[in-house]
N, C-alpha and C positions, 0 to 999 in steps of 0.2 A: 232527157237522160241526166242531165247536169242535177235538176232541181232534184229526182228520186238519191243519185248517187248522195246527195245532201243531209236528205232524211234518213239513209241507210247511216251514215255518219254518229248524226245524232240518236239515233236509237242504240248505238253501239256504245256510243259513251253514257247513256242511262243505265245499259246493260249492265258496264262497268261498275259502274255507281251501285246498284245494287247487291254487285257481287262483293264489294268491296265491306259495304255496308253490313252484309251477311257476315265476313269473314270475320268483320271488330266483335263481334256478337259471342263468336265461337271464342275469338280470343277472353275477352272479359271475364267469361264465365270459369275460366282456369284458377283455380283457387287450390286445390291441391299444394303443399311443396314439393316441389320435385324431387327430390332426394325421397322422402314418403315413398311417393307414388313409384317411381325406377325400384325401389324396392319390393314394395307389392308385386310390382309387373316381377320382378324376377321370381319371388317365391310362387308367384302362380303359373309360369313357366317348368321350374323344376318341380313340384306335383305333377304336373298336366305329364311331362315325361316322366317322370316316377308311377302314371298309373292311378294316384291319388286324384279322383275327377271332383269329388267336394267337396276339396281343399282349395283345389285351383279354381273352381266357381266362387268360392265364397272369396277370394280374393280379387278374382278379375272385374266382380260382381261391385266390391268396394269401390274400385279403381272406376267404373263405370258409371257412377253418381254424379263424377265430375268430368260437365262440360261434354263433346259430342266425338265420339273417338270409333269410329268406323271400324278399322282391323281389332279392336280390342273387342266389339261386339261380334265380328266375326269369329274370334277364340271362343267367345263364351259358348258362340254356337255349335264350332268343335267339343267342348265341354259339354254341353248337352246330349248331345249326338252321341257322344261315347259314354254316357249313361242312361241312353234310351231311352231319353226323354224330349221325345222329336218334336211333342206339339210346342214346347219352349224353345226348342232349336228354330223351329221354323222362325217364329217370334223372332231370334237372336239374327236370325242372318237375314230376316227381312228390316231393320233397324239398319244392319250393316249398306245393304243396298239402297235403302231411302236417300243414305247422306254419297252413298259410292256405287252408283249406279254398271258401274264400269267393271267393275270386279266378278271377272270370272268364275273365281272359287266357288264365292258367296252363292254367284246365280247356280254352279252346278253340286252346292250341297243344298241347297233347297231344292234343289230339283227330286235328287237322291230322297232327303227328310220326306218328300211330300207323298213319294212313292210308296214308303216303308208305310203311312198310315191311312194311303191309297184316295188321298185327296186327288181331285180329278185338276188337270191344267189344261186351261184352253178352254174353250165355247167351239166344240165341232161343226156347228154351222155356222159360226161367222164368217163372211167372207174374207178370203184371203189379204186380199189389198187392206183392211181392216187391222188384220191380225197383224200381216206387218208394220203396219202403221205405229201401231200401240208398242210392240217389243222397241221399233227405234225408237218412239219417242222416251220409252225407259232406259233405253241403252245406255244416257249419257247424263251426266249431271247438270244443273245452268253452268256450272264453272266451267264445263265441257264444253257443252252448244257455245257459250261465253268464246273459250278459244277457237273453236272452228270458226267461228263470225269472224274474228281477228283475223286468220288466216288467209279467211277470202275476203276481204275488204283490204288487205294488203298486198294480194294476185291483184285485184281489183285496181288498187292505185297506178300499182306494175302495167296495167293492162292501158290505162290511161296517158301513164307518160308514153307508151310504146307507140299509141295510137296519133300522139302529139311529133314526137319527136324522132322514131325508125326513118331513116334516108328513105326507103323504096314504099312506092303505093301498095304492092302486095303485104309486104309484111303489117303496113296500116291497117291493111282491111282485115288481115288473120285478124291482129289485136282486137280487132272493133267486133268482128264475131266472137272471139273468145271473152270479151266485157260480156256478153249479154246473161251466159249462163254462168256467170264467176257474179254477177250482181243478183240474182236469182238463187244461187244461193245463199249468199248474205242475206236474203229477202227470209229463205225457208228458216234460216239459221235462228234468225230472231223471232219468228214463229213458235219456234223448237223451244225456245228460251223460257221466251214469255209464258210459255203454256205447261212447261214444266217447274216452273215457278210457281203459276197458281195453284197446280194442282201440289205443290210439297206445301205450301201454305193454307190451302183452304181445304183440302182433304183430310179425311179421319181414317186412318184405317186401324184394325184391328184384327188376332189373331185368334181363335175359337181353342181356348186350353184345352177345354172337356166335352165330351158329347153335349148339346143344348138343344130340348127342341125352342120351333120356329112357330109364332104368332102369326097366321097372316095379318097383315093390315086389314086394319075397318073389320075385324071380325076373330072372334073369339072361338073360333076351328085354328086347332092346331097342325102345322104341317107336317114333315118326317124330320126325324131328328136331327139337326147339322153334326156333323162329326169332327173331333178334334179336329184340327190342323190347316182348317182354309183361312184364307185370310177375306177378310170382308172390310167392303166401305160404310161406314157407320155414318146415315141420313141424320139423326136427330138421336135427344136423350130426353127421358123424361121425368122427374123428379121420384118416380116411383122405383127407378131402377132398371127401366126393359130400355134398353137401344134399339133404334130401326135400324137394320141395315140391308146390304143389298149386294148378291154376289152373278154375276153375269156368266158366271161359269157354270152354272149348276143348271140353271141359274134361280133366285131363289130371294125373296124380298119379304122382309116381317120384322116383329119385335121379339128379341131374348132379351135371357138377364145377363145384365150387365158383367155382373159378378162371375161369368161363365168366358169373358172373354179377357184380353190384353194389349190394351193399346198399344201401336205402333210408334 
């Protein structure tokens, strides 16, 4: 028990490290001057309530070049959305949740946007245990899973001294059954972590602006047209311009052009 509690230790402070490592990244790239930018933000605030919506895109838009700014892409998505222009909304508030997984709004105007252009959500026969599966592991950011691991690696420590040093044998023993699933989940926590890390680093995704059709693979039969607004995972590019990509919901695997879609 001693030697895992150890290695749950150290995976948490890599954890760290990572996070930490992300966050200089984010900072660095802030080049904007602030006094600039607090201005833009403001004048694209008073359009947006004035009504003026391609006043305040083209400003939030500017403000948005620089560095990785979560609720600002969440406005623009507001902004879109209130010019009817959802397959860019979608785009906007999936950007939003990549970096801020946690954000509610975000999740229930892309829900809304996806509806309006009748993108399908979900894979109806997956199974359930699946399907939960996949919503938690989006639910939360690494900086999130990040703190939940803290939290229970800190019950964790609690649970240890408790198990060391409570006066009374029963309360030892609660502690010691209470250690098993407090290190269990430090165990999934870092699961969580790890695996939403690689997928925000080695994942492509991208947003379908305009109706495209779909190439199958290995064969030159075209499939039924994809419609604005899904988002798909993008397998490979190929210098001629078509993307492979691949959507589980439809679900639906081939090559379009490239020029039909929008990175995430």
């Amino acid at each position: 028990m001693k030697t895992l509690y150890h290695i749950i230790c150290c995976a948490a402070c890599l954890l760290l490290s990572v996070q930490t490592a992300g966050a200089k990244s984010y900072t660095a790239s802030d080049t904007l001057q602030s006094v600039n930018r607090e201005a833009l933000l403001i004048t694209a605030d008073s359009a947006y309530s004035q009504g003026c919506y391609e006043q305040a895109y083209a400003a939030y838009t500017l403000v948005a070049r620089d560095g990785v700014h979560p609720k600002l892409y969440y406005n623009i998505g507001n902004t879109c959305f209130k010019m009817k222009r959802f397959p860019e909304a979608i785009l906007w508030y999936e950007r939003s949740l990549r970096y801020d997984p946690a954000d509610e709004d975000a999740r229930y105007n892309l829900s809304v946007c996806r509806s309006r252009v009748h993108v399908r959500e979900g894979n109806g026969q997956e199974m359930f245990l699946l399907s939960w599966l996949r919503r938690t592991l989006a639910s939360l950011s690494v900086d999130g899973w990040g703190f939940l691991l803290l939290v229970f690696l800190s019950v964790s420590m609690a649970l240890v001294v408790c198990c060391r040093r409570l006066p009374r044998l029963w309360m030892r023993k609660t502690a010691s059954v209470l250690l098993c699933p407090a290190i269990l989940a430090c165990l999934l926590c870092i699961v969580a972590a790890v695996t939403t890390y690689h997928r925000f680093r080695h994942t492509t995704l991208a947003v379908v602006m305009k109706d495209t059709p779909v190439q199958s693979e290995g064969s030159t039969r075209e499939m039924p047209v994809l419609a604005a607004g899904y988002t798909l995972e993008v397998l490979d590019k190929s210098p001629s311009g078509q993307w492979l990509i691949e959507n589980t919901d439809i679900p639906v695997k081939g090559w379009v052009n490239a020029a039909d879609l929008e990175e995430i």
